[in-house]
Backbone as XML, in Angstrom:
<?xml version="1.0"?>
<chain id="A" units="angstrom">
  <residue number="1" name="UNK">
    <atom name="N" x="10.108" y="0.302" z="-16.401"/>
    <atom name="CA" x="10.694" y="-0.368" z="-15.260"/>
    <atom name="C" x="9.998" y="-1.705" z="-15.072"/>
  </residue>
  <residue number="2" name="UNK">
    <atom name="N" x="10.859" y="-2.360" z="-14.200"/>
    <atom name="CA" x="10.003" y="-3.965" z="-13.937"/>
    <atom name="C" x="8.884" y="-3.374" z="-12.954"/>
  </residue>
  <residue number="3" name="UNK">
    <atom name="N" x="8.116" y="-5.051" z="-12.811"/>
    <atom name="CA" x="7.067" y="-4.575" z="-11.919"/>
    <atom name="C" x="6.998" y="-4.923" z="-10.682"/>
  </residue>
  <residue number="4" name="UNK">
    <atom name="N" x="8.415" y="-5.661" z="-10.211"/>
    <atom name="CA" x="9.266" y="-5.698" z="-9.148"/>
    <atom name="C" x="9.710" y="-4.404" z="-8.364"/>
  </residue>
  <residue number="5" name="UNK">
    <atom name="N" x="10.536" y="-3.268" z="-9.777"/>
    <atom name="CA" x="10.836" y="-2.383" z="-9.115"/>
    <atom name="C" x="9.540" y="-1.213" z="-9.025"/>
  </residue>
  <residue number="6" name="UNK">
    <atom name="N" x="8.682" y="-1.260" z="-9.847"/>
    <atom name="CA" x="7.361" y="-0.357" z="-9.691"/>
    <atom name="C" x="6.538" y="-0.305" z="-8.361"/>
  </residue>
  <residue number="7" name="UNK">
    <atom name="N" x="6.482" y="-1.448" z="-8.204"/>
    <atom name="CA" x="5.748" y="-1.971" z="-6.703"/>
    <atom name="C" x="6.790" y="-1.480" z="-5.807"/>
  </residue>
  <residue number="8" name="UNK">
    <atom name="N" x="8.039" y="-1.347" z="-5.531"/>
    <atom name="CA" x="9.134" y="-1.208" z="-4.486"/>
    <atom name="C" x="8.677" y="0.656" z="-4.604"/>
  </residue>
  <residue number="9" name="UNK">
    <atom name="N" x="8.710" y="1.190" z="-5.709"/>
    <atom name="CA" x="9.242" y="2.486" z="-6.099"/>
    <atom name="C" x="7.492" y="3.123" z="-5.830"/>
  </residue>
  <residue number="10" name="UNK">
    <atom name="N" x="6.843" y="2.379" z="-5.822"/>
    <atom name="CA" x="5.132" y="3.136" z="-5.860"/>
    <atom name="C" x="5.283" y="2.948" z="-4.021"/>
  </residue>
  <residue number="11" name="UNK">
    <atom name="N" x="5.021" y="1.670" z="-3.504"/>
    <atom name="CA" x="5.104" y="1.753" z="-2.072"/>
    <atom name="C" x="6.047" y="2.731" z="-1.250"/>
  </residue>
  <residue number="12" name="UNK">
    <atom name="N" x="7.645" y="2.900" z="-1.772"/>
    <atom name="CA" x="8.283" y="4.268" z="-0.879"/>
    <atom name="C" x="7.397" y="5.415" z="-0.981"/>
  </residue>
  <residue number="13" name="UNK">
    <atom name="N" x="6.798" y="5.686" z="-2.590"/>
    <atom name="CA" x="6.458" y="7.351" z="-2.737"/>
    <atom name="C" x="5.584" y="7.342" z="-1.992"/>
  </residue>
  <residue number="14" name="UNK">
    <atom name="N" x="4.539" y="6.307" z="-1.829"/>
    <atom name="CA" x="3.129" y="6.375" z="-1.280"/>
    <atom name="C" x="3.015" y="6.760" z="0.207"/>
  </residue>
  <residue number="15" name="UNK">
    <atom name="N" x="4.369" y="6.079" z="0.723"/>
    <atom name="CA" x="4.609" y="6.197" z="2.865"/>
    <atom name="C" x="5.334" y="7.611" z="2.683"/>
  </residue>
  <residue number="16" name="UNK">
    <atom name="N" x="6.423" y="8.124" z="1.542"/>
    <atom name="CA" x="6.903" y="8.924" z="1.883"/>
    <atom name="C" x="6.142" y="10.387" z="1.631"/>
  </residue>
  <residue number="17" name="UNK">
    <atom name="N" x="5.252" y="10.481" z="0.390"/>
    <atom name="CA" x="4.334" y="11.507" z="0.259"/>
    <atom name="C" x="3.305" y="11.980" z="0.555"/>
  </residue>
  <residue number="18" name="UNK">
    <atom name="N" x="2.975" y="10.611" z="1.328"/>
    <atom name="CA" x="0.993" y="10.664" z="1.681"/>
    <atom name="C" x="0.141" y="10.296" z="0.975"/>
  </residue>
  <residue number="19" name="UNK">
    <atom name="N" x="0.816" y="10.514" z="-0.380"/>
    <atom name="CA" x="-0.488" y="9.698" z="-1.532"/>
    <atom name="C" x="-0.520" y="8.848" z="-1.981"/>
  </residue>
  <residue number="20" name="UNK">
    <atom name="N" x="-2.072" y="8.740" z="-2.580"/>
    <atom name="CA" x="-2.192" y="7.597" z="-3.157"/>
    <atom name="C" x="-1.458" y="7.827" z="-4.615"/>
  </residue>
  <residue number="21" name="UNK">
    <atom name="N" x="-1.030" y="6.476" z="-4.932"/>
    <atom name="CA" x="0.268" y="6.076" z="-5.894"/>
    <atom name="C" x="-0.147" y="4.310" z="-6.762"/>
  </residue>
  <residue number="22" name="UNK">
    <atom name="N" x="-0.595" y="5.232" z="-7.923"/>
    <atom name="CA" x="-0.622" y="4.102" z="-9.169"/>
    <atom name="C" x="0.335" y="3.676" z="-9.971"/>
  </residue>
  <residue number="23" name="UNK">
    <atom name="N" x="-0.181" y="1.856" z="-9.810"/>
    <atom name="CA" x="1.485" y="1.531" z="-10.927"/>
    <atom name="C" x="0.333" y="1.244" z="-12.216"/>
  </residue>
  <residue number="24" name="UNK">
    <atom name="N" x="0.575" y="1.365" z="-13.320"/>
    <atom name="CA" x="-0.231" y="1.399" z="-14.530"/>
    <atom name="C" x="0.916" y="0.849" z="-15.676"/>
  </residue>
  <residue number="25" name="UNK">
    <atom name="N" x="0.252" y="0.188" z="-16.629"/>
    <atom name="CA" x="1.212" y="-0.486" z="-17.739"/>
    <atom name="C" x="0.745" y="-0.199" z="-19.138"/>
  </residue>
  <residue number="26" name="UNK">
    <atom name="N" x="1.826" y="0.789" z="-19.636"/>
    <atom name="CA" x="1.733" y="1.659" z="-20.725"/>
    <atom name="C" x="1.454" y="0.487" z="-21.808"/>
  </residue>
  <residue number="27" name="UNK">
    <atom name="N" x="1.604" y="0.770" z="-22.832"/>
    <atom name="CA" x="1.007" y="0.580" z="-24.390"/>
    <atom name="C" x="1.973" y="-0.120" z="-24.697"/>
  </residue>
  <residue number="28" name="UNK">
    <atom name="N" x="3.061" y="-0.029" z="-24.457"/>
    <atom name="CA" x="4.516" y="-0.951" z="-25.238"/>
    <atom name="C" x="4.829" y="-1.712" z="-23.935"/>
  </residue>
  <residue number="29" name="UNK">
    <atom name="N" x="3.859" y="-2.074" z="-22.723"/>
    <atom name="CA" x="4.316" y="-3.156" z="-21.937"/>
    <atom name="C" x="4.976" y="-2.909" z="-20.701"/>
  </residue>
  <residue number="30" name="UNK">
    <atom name="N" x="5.301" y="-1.607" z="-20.643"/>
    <atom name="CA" x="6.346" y="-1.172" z="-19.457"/>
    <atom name="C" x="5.263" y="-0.450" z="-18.572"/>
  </residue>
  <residue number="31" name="UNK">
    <atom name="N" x="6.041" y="-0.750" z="-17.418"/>
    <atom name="CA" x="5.164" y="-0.159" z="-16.248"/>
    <atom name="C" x="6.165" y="1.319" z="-15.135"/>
  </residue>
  <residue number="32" name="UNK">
    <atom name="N" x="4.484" y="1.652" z="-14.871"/>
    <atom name="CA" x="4.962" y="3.111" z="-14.532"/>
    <atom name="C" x="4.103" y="3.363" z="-13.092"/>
  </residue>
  <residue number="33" name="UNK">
    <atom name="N" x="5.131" y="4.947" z="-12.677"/>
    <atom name="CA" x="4.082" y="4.644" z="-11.989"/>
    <atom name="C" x="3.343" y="6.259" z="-11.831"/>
  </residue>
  <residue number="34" name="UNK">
    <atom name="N" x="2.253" y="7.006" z="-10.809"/>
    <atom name="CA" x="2.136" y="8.234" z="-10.961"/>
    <atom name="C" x="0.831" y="8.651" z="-10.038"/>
  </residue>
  <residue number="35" name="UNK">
    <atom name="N" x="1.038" y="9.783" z="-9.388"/>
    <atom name="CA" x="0.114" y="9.722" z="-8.072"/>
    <atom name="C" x="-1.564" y="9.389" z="-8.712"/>
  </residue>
  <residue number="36" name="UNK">
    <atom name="N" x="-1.970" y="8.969" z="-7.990"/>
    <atom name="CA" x="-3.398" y="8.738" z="-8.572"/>
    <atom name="C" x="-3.947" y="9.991" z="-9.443"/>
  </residue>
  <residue number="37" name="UNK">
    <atom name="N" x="-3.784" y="11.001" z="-8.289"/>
    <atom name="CA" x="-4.197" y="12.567" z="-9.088"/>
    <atom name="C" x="-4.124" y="13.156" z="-9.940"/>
  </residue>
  <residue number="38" name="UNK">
    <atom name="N" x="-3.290" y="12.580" z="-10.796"/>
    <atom name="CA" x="-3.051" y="12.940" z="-11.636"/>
    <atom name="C" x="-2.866" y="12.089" z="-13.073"/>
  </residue>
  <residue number="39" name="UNK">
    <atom name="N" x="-3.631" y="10.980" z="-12.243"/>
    <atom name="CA" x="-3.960" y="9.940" z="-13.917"/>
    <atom name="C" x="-4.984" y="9.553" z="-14.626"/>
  </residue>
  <residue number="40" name="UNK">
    <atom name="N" x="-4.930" y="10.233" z="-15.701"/>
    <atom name="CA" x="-5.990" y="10.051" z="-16.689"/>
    <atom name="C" x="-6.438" y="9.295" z="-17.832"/>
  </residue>
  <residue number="41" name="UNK">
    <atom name="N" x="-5.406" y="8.061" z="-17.608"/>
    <atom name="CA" x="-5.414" y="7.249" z="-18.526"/>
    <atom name="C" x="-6.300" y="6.212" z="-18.303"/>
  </residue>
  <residue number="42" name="UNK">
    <atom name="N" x="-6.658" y="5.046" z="-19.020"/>
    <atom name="CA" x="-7.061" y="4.202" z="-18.623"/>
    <atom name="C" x="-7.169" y="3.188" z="-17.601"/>
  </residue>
  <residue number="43" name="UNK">
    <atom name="N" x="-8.610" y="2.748" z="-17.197"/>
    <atom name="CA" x="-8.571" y="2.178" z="-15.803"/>
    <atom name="C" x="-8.725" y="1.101" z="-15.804"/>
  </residue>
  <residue number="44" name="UNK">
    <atom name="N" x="-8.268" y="0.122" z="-16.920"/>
    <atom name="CA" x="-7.850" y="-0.958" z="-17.421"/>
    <atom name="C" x="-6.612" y="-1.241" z="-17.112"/>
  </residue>
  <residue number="45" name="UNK">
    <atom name="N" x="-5.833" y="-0.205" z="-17.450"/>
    <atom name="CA" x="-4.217" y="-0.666" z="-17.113"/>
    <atom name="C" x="-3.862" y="-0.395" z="-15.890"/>
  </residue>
  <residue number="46" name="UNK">
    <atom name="N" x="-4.887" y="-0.160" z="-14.961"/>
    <atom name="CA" x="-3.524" y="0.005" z="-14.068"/>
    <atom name="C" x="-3.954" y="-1.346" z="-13.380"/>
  </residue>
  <residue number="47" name="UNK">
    <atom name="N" x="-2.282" y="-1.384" z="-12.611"/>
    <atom name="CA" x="-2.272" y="-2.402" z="-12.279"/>
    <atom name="C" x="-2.301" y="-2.626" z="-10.479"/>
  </residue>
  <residue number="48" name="UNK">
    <atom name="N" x="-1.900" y="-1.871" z="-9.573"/>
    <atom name="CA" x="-2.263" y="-1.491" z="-8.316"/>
    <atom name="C" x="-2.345" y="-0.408" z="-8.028"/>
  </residue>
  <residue number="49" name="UNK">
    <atom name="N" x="-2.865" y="-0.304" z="-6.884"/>
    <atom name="CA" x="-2.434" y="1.287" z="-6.478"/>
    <atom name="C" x="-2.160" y="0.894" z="-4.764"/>
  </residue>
  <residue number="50" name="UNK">
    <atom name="N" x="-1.565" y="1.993" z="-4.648"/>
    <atom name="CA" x="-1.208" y="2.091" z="-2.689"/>
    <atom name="C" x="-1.592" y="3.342" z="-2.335"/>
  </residue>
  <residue number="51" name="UNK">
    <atom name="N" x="-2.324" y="3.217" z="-1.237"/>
    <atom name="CA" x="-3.226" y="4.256" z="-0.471"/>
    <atom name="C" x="-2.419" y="4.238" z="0.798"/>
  </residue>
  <residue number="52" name="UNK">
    <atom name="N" x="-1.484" y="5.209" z="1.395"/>
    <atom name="CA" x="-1.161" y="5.543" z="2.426"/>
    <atom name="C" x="-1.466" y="5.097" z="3.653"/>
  </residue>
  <residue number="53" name="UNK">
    <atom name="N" x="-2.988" y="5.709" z="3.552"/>
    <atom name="CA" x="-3.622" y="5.280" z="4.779"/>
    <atom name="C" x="-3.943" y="3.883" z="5.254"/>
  </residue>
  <residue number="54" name="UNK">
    <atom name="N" x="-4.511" y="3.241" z="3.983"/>
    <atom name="CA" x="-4.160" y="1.270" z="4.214"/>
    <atom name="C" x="-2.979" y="1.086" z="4.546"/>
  </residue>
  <residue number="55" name="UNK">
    <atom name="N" x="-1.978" y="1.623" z="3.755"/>
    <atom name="CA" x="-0.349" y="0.914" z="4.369"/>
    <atom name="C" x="0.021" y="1.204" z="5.667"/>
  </residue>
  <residue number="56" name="UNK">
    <atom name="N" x="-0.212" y="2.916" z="6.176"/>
    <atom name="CA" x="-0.199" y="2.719" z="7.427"/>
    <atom name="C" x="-1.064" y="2.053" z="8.745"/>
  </residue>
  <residue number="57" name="UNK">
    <atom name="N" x="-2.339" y="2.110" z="8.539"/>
    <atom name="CA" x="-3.201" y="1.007" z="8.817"/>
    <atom name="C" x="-2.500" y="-0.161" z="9.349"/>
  </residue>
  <residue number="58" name="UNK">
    <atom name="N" x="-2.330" y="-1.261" z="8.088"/>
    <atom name="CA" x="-1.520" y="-2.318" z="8.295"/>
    <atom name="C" x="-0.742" y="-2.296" z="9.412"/>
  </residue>
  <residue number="59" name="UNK">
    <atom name="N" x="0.407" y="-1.310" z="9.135"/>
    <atom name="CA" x="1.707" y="-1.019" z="9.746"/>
    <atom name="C" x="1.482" y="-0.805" z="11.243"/>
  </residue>
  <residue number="60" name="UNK">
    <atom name="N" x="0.294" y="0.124" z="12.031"/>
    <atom name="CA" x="-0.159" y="-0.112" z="12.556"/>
    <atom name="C" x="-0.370" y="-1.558" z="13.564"/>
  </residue>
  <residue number="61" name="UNK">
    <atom name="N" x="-1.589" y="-1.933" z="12.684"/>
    <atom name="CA" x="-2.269" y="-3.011" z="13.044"/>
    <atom name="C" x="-0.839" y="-4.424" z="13.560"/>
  </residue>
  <residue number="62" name="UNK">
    <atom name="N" x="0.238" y="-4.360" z="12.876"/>
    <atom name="CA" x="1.085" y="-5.492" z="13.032"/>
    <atom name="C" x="1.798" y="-4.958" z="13.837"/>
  </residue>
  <residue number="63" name="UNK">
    <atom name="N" x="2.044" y="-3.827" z="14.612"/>
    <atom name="CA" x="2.821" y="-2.607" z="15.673"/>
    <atom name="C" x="2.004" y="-3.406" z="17.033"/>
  </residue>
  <residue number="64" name="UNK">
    <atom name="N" x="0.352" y="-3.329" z="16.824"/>
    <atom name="CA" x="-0.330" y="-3.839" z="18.282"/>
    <atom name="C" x="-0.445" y="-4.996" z="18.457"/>
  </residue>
  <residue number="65" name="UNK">
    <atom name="N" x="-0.233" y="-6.278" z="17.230"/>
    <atom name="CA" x="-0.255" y="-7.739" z="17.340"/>
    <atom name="C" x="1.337" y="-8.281" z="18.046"/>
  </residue>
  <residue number="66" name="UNK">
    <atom name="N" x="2.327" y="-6.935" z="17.695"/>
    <atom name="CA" x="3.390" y="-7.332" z="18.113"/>
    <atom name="C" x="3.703" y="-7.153" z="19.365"/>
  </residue>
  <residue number="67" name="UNK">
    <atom name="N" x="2.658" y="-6.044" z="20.088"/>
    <atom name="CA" x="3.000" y="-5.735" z="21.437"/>
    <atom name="C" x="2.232" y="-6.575" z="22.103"/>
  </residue>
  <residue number="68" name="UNK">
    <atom name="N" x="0.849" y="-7.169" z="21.641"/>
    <atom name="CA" x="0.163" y="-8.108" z="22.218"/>
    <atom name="C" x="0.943" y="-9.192" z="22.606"/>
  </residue>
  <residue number="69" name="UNK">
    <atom name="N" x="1.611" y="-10.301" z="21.182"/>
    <atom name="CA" x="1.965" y="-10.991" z="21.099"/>
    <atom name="C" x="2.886" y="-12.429" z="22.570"/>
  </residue>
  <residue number="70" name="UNK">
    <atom name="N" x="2.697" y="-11.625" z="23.802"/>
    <atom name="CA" x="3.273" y="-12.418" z="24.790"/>
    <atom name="C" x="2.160" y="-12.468" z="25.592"/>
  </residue>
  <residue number="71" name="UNK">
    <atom name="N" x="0.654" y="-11.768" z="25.380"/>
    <atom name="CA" x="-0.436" y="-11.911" z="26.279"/>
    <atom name="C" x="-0.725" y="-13.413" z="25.549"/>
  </residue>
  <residue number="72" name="UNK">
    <atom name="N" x="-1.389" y="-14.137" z="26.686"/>
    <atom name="CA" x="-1.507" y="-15.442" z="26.472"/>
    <atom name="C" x="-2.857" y="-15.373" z="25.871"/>
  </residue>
  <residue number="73" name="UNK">
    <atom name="N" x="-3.812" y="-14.673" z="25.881"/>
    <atom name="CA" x="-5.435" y="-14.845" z="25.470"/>
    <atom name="C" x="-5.573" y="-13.981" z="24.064"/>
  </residue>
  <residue number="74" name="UNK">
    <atom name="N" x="-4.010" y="-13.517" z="23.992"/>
    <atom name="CA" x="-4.146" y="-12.326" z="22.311"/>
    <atom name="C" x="-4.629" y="-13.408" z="21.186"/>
  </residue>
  <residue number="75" name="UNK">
    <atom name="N" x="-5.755" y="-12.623" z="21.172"/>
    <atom name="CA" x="-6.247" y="-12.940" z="19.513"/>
    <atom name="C" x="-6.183" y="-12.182" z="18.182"/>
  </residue>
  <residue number="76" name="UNK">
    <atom name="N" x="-5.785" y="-12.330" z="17.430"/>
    <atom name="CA" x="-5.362" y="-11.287" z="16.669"/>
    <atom name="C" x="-6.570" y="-10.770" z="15.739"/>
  </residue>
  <residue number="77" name="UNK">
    <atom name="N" x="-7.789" y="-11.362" z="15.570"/>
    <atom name="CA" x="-8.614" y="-10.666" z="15.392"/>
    <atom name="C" x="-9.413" y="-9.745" z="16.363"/>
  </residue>
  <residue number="78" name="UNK">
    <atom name="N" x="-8.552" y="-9.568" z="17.787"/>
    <atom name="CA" x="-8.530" y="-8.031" z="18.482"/>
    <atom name="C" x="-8.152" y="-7.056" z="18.122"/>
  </residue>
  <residue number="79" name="UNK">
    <atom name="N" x="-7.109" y="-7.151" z="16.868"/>
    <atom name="CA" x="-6.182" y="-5.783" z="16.651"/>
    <atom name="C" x="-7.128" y="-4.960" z="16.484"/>
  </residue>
  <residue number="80" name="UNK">
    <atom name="N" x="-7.787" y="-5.062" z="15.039"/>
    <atom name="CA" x="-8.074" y="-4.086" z="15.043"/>
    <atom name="C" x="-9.210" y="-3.233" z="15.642"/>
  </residue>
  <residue number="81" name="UNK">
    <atom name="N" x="-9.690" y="-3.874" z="16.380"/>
    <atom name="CA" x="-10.579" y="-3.546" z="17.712"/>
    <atom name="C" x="-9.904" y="-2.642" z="18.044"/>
  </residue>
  <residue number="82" name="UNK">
    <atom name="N" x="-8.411" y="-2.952" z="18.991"/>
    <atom name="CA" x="-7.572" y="-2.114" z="20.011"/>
    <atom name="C" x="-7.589" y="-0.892" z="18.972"/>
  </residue>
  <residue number="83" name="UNK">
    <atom name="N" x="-7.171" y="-1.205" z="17.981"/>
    <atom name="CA" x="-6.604" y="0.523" z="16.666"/>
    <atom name="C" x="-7.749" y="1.107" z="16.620"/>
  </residue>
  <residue number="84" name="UNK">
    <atom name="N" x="-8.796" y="1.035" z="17.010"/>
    <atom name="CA" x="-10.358" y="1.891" z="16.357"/>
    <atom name="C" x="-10.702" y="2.686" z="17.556"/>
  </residue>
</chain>
C-alpha cells in the first residue's frame, strides 16, 4: 500500500483498537502495517508507529484549547496543565 494510505489505515486501527500500530516498509519497498505486538522484524524499517494514548492525548488536549479558546487570558501552553 502507499504510505498515504498506511498512515490513514495505521491511525483508524490505532483509535479504533487501542493499540499501538506500526507502519514498517518491507524488502520490495511496500509498506505495511501491524500492531506493534506482534512485530518482529526489523527496527530499521519501520517507519512510524501510533500509540493510542498520544493520539488521544492530542485529541484531548485540542478538545480544552477549543473550549478555552473565547477566554481572553487562554494560553495554550495551559492545556495541558488543565488535562493533568
Amino acid at each position: 500500500m502507499s504510505l498515504n494510505d498506511a498512515h490513514a489505515f495505521a491511525f483508524s486501527l490505532a483509535t479504533t483498537l487501542m493499540a499501538a500500530i506500526i507502519i514498517f516498509q518491507a524488502g520490495d519497498g511496500t509498506f505495511s502495517i501491524t500492531p506493534a505486538s506482534e512485530y518482529d522484524g526489523d527496527i530499521a524499517a519501520i517507519v512510524h508507529d501510533y500509540d493510542p494514548r498520544e493520539i488521544m492525548s492530542r485529541i484531548e488536549d485540542a478538545w480544552i484549547c477549543a473550549a478555552d479558546r473565547d477566554r481572553a487570558a487562554h494560553n495554550h501552553s495551559d492545556c495541558k496543565k488543565a488535562r493533568s
